[in-house]
PDB file of N, CA, C, O and CB in Angstrom:
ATOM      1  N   UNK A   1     -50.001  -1.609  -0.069  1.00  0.00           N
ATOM      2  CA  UNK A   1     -48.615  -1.764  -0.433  1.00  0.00           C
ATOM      3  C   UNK A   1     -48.004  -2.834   0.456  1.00  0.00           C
ATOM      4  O   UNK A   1     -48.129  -2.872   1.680  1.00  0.00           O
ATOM      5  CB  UNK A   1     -47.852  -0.426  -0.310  1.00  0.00           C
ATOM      6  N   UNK A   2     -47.266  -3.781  -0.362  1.00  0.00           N
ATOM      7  CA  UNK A   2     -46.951  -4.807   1.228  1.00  0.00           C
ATOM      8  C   UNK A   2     -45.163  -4.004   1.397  1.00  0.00           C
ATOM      9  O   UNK A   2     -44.612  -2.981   0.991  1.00  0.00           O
ATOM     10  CB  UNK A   2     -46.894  -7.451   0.824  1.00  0.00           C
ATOM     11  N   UNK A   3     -44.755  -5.325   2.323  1.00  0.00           N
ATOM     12  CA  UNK A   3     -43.658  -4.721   3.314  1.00  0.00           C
ATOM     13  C   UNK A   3     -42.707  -4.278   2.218  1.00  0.00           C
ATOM     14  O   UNK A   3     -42.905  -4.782   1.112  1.00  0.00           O
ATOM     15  CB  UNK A   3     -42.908  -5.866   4.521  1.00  0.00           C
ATOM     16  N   UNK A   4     -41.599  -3.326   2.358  1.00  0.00           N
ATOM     17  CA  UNK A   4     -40.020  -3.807   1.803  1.00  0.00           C
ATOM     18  C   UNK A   4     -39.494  -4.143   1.837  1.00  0.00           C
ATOM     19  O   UNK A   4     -38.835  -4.408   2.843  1.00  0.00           O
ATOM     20  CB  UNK A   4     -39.290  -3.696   1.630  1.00  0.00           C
ATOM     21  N   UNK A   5     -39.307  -4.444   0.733  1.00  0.00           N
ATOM     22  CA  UNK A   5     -38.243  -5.454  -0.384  1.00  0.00           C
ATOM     23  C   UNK A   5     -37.029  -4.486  -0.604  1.00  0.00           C
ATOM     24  O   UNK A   5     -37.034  -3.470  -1.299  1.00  0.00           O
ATOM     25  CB  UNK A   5     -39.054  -5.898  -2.215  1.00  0.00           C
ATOM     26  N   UNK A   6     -35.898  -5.043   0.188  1.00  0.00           N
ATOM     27  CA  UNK A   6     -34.619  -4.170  -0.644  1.00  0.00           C
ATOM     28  C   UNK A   6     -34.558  -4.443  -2.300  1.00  0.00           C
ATOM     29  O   UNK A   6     -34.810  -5.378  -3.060  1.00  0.00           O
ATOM     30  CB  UNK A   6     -32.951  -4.731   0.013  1.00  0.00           C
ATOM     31  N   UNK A   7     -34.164  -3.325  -2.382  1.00  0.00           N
ATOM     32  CA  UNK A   7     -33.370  -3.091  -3.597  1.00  0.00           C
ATOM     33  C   UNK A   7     -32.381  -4.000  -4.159  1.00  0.00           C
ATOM     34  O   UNK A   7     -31.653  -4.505  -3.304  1.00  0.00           O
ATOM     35  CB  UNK A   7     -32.733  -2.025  -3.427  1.00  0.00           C
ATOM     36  N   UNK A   8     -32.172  -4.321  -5.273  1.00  0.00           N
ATOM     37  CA  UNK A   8     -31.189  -5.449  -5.971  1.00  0.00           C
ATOM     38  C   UNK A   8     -30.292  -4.676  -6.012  1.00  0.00           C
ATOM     39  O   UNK A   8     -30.190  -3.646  -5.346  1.00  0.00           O
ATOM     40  CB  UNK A   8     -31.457  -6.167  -7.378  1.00  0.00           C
ATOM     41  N   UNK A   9     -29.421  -5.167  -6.936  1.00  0.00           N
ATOM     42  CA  UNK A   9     -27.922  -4.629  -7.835  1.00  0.00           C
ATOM     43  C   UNK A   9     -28.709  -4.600  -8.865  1.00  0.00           C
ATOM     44  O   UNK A   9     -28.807  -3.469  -9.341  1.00  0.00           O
ATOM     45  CB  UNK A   9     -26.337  -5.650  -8.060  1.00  0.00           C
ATOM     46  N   UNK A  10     -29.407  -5.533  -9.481  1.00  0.00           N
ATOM     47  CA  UNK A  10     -29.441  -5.497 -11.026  1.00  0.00           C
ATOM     48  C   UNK A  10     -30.780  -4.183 -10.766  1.00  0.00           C
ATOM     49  O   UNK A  10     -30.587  -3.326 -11.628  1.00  0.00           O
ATOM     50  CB  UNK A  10     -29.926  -7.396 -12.045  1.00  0.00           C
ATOM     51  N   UNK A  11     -31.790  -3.867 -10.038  1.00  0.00           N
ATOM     52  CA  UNK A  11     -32.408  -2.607 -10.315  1.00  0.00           C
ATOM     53  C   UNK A  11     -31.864  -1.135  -9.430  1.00  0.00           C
ATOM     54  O   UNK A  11     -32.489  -0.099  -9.202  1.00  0.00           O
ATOM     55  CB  UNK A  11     -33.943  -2.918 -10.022  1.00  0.00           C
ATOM     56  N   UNK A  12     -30.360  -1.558  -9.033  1.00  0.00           N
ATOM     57  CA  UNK A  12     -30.091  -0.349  -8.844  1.00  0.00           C
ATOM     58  C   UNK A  12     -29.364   0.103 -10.196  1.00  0.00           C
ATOM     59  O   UNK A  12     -29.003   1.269 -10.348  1.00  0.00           O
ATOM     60  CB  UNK A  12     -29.330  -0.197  -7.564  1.00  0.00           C
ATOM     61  N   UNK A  13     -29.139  -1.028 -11.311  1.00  0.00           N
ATOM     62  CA  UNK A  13     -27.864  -0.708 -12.253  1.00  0.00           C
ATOM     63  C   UNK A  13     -29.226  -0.217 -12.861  1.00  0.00           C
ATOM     64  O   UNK A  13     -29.616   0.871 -12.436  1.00  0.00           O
ATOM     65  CB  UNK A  13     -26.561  -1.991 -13.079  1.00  0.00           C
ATOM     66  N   UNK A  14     -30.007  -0.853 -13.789  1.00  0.00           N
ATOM     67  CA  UNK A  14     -31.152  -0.174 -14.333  1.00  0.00           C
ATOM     68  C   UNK A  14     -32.093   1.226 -13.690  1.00  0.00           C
ATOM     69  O   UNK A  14     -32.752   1.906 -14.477  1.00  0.00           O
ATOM     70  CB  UNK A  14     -31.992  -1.272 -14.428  1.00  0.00           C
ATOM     71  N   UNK A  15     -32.072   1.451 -12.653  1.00  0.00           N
ATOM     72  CA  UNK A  15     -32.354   2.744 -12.148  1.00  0.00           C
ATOM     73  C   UNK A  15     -31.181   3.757 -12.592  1.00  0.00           C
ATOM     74  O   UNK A  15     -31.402   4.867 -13.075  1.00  0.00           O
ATOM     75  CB  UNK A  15     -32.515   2.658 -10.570  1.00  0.00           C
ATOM     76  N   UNK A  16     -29.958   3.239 -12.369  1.00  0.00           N
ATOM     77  CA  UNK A  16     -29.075   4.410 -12.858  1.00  0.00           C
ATOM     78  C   UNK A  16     -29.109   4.911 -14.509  1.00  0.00           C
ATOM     79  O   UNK A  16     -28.764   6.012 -14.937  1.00  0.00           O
ATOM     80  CB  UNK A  16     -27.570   3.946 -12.523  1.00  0.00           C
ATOM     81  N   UNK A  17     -29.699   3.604 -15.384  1.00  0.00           N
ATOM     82  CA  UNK A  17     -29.790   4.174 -17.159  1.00  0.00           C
ATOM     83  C   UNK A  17     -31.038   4.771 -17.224  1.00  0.00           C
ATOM     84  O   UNK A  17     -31.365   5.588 -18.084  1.00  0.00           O
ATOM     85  CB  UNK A  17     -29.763   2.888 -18.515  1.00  0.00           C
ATOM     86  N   UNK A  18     -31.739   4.369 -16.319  1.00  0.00           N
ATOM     87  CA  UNK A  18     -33.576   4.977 -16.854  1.00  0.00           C
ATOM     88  C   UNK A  18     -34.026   5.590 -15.801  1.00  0.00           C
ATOM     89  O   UNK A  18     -34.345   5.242 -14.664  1.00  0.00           O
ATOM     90  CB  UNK A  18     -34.939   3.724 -17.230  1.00  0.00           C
ATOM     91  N   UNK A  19     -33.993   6.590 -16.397  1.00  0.00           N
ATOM     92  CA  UNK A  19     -35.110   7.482 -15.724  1.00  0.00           C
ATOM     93  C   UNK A  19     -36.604   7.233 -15.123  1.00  0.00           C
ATOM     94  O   UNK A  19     -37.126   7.760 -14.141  1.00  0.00           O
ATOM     95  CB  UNK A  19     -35.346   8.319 -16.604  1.00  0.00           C
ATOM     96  N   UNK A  20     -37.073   6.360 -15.937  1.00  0.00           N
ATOM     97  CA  UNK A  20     -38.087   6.092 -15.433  1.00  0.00           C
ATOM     98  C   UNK A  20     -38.528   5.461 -14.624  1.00  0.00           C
ATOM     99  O   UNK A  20     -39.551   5.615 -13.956  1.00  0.00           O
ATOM    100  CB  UNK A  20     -38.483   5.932 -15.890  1.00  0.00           C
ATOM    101  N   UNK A  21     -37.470   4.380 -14.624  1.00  0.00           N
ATOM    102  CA  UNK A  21     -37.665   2.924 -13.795  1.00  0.00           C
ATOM    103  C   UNK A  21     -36.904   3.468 -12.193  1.00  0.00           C
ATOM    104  O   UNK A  21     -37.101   2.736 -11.224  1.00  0.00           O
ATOM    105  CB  UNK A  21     -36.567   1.253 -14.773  1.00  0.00           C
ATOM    106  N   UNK A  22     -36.088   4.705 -12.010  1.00  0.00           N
ATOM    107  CA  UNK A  22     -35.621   5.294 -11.275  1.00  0.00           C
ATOM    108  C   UNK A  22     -36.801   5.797 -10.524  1.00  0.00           C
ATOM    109  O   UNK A  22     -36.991   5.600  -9.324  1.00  0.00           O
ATOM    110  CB  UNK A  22     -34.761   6.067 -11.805  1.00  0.00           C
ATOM    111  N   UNK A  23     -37.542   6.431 -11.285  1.00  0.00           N
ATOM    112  CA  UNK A  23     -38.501   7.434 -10.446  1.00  0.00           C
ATOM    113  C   UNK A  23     -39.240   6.705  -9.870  1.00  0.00           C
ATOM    114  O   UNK A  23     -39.240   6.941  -8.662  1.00  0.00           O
ATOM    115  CB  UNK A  23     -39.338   8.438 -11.119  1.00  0.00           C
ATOM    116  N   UNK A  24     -40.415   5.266 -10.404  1.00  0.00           N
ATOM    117  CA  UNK A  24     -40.802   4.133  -9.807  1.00  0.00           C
ATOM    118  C   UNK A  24     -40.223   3.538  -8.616  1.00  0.00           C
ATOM    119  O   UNK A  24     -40.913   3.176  -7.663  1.00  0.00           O
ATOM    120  CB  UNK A  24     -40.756   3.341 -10.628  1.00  0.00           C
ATOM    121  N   UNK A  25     -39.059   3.442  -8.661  1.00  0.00           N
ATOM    122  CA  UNK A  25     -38.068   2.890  -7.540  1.00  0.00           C
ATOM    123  C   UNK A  25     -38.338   3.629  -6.457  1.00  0.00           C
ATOM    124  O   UNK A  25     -38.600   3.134  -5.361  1.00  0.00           O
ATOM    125  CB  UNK A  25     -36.529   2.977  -7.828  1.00  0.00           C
ATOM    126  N   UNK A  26     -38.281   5.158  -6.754  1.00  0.00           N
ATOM    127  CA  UNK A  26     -38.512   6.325  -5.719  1.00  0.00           C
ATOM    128  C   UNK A  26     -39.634   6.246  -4.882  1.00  0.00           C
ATOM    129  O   UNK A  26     -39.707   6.212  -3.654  1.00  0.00           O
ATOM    130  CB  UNK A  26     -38.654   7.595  -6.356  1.00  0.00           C
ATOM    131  N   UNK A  27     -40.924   6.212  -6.183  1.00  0.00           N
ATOM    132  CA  UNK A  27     -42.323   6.308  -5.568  1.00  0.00           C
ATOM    133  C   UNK A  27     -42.583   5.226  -4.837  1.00  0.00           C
ATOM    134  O   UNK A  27     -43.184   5.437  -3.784  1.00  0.00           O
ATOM    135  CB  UNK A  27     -43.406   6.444  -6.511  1.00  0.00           C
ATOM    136  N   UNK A  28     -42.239   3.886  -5.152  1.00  0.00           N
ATOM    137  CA  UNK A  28     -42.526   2.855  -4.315  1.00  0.00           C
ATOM    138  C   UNK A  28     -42.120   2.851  -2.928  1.00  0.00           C
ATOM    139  O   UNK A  28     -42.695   2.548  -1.883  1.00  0.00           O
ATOM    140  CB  UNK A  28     -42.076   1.841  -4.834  1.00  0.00           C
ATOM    141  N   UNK A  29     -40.871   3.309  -3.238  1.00  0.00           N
ATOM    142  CA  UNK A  29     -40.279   3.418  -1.764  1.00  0.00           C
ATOM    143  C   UNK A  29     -40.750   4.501  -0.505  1.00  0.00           C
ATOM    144  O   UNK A  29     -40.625   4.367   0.713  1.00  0.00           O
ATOM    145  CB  UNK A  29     -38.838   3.732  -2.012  1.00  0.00           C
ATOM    146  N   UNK A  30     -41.406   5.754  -1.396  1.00  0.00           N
ATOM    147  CA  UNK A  30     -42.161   6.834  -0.602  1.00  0.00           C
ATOM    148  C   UNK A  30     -43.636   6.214  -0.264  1.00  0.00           C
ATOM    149  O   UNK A  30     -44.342   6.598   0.669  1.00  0.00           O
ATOM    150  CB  UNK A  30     -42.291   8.315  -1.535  1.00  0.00           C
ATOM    151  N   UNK A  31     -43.968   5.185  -1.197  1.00  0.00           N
ATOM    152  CA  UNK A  31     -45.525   4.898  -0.519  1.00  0.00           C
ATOM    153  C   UNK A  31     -45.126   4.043   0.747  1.00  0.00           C
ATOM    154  O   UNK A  31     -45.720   4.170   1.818  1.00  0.00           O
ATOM    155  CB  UNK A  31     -46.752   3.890  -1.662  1.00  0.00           C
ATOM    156  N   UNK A  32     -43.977   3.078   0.534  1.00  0.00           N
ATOM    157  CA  UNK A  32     -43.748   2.389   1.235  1.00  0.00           C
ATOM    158  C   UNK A  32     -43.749   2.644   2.785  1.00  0.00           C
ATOM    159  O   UNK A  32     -44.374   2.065   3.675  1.00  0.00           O
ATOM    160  CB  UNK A  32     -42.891   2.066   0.761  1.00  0.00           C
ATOM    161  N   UNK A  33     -42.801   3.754   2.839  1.00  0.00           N
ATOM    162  CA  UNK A  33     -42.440   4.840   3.910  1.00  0.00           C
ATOM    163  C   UNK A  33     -43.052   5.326   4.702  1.00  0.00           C
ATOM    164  O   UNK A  33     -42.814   5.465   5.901  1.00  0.00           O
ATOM    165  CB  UNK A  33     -42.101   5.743   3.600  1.00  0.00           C
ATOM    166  N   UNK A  34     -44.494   5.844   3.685  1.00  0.00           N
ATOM    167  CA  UNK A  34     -45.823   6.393   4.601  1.00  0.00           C
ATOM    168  C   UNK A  34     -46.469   5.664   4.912  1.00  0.00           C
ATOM    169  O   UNK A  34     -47.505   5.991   5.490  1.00  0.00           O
ATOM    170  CB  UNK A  34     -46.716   7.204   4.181  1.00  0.00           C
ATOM    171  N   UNK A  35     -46.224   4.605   4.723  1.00  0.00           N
ATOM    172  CA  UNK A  35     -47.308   3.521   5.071  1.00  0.00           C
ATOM    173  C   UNK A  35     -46.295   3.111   6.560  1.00  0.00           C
ATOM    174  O   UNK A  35     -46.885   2.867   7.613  1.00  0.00           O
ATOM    175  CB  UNK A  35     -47.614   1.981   3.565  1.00  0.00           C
ATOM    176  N   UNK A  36     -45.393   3.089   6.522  1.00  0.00           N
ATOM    177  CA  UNK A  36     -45.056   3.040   7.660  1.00  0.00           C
ATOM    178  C   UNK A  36     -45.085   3.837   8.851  1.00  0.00           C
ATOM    179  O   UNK A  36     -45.220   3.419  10.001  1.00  0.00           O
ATOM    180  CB  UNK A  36     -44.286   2.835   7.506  1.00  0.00           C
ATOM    181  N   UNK A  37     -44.926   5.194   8.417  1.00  0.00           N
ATOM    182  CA  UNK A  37     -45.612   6.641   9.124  1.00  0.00           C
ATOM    183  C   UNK A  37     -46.698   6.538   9.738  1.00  0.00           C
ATOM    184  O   UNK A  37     -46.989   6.873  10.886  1.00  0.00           O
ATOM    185  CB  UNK A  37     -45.974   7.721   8.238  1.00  0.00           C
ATOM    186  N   UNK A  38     -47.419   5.967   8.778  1.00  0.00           N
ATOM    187  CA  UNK A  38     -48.941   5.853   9.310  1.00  0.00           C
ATOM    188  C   UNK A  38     -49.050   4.763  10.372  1.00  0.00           C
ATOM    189  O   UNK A  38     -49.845   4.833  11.309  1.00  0.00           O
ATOM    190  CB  UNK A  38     -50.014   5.470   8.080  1.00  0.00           C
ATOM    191  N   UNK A  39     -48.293   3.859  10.191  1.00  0.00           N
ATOM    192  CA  UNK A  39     -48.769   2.382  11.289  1.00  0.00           C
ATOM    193  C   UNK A  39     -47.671   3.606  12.726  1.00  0.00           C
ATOM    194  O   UNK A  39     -48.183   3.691  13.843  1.00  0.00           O
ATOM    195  CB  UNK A  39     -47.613  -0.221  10.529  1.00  0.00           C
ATOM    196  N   UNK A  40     -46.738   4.133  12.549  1.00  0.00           N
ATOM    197  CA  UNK A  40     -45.687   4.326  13.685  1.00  0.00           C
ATOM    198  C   UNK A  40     -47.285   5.823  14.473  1.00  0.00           C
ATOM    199  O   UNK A  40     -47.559   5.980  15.663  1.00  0.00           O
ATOM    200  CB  UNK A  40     -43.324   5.168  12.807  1.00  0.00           C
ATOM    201  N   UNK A  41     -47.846   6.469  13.436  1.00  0.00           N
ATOM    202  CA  UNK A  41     -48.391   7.351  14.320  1.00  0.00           C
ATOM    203  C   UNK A  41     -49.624   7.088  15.052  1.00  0.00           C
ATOM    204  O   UNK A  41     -50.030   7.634  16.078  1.00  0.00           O
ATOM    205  CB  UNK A  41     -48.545   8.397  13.709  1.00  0.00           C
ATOM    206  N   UNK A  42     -50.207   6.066  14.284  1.00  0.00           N
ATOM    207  CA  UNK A  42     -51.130   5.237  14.653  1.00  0.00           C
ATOM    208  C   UNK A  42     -51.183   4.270  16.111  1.00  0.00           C
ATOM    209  O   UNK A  42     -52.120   3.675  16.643  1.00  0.00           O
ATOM    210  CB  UNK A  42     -51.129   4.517  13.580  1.00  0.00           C
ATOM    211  N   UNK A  43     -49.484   4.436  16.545  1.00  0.00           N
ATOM    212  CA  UNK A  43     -48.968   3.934  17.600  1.00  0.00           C
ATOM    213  C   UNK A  43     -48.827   5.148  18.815  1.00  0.00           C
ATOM    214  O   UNK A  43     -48.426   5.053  19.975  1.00  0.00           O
ATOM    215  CB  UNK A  43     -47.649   3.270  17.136  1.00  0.00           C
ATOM    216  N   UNK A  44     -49.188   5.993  18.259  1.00  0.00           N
ATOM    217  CA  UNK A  44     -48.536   7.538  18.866  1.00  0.00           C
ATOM    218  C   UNK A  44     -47.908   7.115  20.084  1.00  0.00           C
ATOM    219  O   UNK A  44     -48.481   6.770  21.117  1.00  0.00           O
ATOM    220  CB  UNK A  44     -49.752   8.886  19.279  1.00  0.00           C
ATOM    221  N   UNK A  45     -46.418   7.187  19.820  1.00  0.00           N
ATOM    222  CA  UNK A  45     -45.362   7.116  20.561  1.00  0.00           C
ATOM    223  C   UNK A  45     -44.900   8.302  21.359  1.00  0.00           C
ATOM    224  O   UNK A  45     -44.943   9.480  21.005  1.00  0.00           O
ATOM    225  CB  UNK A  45     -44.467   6.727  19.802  1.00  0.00           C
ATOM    226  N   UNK A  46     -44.411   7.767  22.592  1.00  0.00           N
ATOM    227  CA  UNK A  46     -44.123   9.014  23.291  1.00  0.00           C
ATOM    228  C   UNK A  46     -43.517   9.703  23.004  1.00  0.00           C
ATOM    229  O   UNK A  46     -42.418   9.304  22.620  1.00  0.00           O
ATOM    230  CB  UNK A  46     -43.797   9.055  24.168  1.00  0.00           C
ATOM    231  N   UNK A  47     -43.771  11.148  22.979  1.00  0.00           N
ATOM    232  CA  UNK A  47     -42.486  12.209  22.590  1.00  0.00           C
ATOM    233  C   UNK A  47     -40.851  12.025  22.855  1.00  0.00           C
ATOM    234  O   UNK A  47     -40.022  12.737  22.289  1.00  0.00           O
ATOM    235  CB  UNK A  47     -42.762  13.479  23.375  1.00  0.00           C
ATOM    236  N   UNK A  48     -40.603  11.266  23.531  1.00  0.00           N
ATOM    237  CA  UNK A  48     -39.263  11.271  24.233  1.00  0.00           C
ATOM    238  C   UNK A  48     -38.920   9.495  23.832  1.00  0.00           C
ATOM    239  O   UNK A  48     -37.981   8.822  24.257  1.00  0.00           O
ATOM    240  CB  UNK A  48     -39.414  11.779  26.236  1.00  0.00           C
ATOM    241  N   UNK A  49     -39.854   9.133  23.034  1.00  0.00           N
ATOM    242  CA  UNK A  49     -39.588   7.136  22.614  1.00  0.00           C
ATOM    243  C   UNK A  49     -38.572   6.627  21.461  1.00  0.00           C
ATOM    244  O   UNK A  49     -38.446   7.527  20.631  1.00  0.00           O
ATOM    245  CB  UNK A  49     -41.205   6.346  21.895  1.00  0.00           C
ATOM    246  N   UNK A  50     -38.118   5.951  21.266  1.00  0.00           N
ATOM    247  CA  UNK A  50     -37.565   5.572  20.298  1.00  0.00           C
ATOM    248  C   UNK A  50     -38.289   5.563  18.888  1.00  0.00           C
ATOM    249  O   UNK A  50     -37.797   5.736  17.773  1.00  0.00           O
ATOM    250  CB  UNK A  50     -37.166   4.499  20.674  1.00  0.00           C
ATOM    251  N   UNK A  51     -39.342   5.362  19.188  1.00  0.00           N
ATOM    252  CA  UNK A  51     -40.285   5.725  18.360  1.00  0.00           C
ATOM    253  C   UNK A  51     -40.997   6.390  17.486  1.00  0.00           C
ATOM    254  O   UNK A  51     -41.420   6.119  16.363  1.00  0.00           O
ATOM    255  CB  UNK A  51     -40.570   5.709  18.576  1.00  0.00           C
ATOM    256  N   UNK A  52     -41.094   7.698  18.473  1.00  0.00           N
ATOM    257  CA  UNK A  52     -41.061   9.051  18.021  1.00  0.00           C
ATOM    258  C   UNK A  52     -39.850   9.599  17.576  1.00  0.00           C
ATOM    259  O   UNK A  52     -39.992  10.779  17.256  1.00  0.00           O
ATOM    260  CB  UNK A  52     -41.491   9.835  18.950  1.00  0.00           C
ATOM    261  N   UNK A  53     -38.400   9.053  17.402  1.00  0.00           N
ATOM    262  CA  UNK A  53     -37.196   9.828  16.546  1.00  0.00           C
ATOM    263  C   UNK A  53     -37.298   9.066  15.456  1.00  0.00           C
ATOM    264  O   UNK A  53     -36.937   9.597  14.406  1.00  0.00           O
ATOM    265  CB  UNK A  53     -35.584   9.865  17.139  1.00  0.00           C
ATOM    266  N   UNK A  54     -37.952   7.228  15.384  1.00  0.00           N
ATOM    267  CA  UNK A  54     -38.018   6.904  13.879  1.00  0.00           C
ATOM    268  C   UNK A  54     -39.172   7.538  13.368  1.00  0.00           C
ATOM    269  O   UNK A  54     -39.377   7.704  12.166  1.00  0.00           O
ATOM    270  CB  UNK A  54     -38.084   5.383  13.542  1.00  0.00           C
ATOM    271  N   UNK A  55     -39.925   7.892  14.277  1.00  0.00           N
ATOM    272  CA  UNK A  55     -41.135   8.815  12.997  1.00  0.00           C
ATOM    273  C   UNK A  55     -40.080  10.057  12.265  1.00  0.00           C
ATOM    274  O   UNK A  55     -39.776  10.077  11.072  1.00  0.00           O
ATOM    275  CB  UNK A  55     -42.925   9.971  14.110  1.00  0.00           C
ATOM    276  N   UNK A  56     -39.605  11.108  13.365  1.00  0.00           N
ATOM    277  CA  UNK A  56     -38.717  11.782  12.759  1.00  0.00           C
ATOM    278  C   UNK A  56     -37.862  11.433  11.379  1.00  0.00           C
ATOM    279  O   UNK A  56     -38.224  11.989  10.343  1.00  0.00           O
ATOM    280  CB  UNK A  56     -38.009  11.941  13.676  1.00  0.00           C
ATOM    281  N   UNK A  57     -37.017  10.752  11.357  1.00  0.00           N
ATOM    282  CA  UNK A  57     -36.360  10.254  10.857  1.00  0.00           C
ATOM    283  C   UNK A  57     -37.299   9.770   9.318  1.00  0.00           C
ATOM    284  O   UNK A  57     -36.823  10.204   8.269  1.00  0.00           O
ATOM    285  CB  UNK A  57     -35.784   9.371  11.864  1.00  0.00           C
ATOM    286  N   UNK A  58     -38.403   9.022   9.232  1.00  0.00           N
ATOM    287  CA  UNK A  58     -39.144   8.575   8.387  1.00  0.00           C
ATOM    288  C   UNK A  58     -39.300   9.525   7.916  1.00  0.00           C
ATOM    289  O   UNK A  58     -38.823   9.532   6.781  1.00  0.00           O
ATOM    290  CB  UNK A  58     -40.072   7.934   8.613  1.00  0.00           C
ATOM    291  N   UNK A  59     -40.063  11.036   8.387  1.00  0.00           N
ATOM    292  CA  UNK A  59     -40.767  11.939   8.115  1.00  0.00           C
ATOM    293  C   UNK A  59     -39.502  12.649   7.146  1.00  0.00           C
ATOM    294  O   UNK A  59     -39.878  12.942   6.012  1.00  0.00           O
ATOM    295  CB  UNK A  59     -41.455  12.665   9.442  1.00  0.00           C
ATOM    296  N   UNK A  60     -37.950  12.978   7.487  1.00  0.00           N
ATOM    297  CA  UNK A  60     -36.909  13.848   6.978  1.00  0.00           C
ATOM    298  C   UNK A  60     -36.800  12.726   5.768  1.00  0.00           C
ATOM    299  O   UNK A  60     -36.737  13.192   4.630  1.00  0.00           O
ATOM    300  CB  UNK A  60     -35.431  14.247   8.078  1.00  0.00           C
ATOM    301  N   UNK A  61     -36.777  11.582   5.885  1.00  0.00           N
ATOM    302  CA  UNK A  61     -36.633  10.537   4.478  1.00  0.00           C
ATOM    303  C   UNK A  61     -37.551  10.773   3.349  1.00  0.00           C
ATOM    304  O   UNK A  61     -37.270  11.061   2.185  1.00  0.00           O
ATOM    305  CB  UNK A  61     -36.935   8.968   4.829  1.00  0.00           C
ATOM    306  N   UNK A  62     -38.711  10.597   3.912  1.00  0.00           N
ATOM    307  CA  UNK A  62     -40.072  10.875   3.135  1.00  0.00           C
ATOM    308  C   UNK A  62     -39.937  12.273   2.227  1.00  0.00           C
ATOM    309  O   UNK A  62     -39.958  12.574   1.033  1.00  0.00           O
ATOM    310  CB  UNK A  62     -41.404  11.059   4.314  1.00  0.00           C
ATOM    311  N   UNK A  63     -39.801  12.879   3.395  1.00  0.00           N
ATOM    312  CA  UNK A  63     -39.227  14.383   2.538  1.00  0.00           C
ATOM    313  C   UNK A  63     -38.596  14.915   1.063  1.00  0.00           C
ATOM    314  O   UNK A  63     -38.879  15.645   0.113  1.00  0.00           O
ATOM    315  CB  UNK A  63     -38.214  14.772   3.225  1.00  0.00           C
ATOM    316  N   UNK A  64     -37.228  13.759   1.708  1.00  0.00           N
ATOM    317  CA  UNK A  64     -35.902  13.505   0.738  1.00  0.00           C
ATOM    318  C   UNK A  64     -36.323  12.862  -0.437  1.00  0.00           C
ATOM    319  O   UNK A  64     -35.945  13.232  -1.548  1.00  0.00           O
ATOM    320  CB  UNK A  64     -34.730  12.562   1.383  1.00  0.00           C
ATOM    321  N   UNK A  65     -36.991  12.036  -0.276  1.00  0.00           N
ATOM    322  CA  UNK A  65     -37.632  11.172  -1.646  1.00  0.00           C
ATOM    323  C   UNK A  65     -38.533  11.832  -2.269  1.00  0.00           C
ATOM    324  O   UNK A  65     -38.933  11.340  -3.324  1.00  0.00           O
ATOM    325  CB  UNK A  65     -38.351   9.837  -1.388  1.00  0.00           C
ATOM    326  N   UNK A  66     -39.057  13.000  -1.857  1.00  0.00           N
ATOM    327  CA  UNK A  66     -40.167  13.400  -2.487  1.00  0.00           C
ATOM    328  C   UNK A  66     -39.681  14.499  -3.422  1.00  0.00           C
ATOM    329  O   UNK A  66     -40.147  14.907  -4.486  1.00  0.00           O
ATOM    330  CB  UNK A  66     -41.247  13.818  -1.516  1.00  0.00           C
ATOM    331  N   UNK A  67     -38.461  14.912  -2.624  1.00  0.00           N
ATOM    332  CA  UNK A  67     -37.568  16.132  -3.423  1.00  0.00           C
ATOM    333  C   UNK A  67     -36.935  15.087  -4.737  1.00  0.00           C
ATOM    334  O   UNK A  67     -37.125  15.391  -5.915  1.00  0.00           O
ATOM    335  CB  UNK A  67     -35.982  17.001  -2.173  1.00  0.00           C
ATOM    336  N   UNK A  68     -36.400  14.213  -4.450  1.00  0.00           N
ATOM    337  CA  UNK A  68     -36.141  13.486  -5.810  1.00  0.00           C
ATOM    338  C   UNK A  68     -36.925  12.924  -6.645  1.00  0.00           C
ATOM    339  O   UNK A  68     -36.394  12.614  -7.711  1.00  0.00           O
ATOM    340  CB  UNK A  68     -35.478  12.629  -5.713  1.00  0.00           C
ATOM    341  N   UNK A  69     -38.304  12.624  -6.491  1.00  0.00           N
ATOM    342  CA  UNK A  69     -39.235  12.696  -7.090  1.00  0.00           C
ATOM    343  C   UNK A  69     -39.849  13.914  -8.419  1.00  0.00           C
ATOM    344  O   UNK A  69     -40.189  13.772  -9.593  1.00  0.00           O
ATOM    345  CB  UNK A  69     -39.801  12.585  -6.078  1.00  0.00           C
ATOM    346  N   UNK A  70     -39.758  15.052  -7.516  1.00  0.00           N
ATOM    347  CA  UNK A  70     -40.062  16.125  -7.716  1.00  0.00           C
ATOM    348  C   UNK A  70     -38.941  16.836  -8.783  1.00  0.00           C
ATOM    349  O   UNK A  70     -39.114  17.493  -9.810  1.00  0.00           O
ATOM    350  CB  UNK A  70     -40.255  16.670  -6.425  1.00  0.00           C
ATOM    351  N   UNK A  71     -38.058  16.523  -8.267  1.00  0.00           N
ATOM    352  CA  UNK A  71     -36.424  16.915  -9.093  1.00  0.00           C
ATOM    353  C   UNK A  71     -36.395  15.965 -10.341  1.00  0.00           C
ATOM    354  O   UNK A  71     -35.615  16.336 -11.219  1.00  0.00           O
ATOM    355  CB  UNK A  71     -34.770  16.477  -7.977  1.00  0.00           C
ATOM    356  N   UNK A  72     -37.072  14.844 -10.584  1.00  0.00           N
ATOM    357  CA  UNK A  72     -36.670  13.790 -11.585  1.00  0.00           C
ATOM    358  C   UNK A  72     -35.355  13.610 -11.610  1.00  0.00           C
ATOM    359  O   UNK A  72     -34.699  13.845 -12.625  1.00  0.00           O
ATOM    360  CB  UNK A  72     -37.064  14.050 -12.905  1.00  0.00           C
ATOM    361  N   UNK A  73     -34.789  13.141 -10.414  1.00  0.00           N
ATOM    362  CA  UNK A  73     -33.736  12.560 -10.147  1.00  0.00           C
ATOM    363  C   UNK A  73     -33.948  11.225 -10.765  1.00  0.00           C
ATOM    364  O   UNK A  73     -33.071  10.364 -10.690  1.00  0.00           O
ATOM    365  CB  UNK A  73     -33.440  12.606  -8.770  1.00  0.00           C
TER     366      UNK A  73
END
C-alpha cells in the first residue's frame, strides 16, 4: 500500500452518495493505518515515547474505522 493521500472534496462529496465508494475510502484508509502500526511497532517505542501514544492513538483509529466498516457506514 503506498503512503497517504488525503482525501479530496470531490471524493468526500461522492463518498457521501455511495455507499460503496464510501466503504473503499474506509478500507483504504484502515490498510493504510496498519501499515503504519506495523512500521511504528516494528520501531518498538518506549512505553513512555511519543511514539508509543501515536501507536495508541493509531490502534483507537484503526478500531473506529473498522466499526464503520463493519456498520456499512
Amino acid at each position: 500500500m503506498s503512503a497517504f493521500a488525503p482525501v479530496t472534496d470531490a471524493e468526500l462529496a461522492q463518498a457521501r452518495c455511495d455507499p460503496l465508494y464510501r466503504r473503499k475510502l474506509l478500507e483504504e484508509s484502515l490498510e493504510v493505518l496498519l501499515a503504519a502500526v506495523q512500521r511504528l511497532r516494528s520501531a518498538a517505542p518506549a512505553p513512555d515515547s511519543s511514539g508509543s501514544k501515536q501507536m495508541r492513538e493509531a490502534i483507537e483509529l484503526a478500531v473506529r474505522l473498522a466499526e464503520l466498516i463493519q456498520e456499512g457506514t
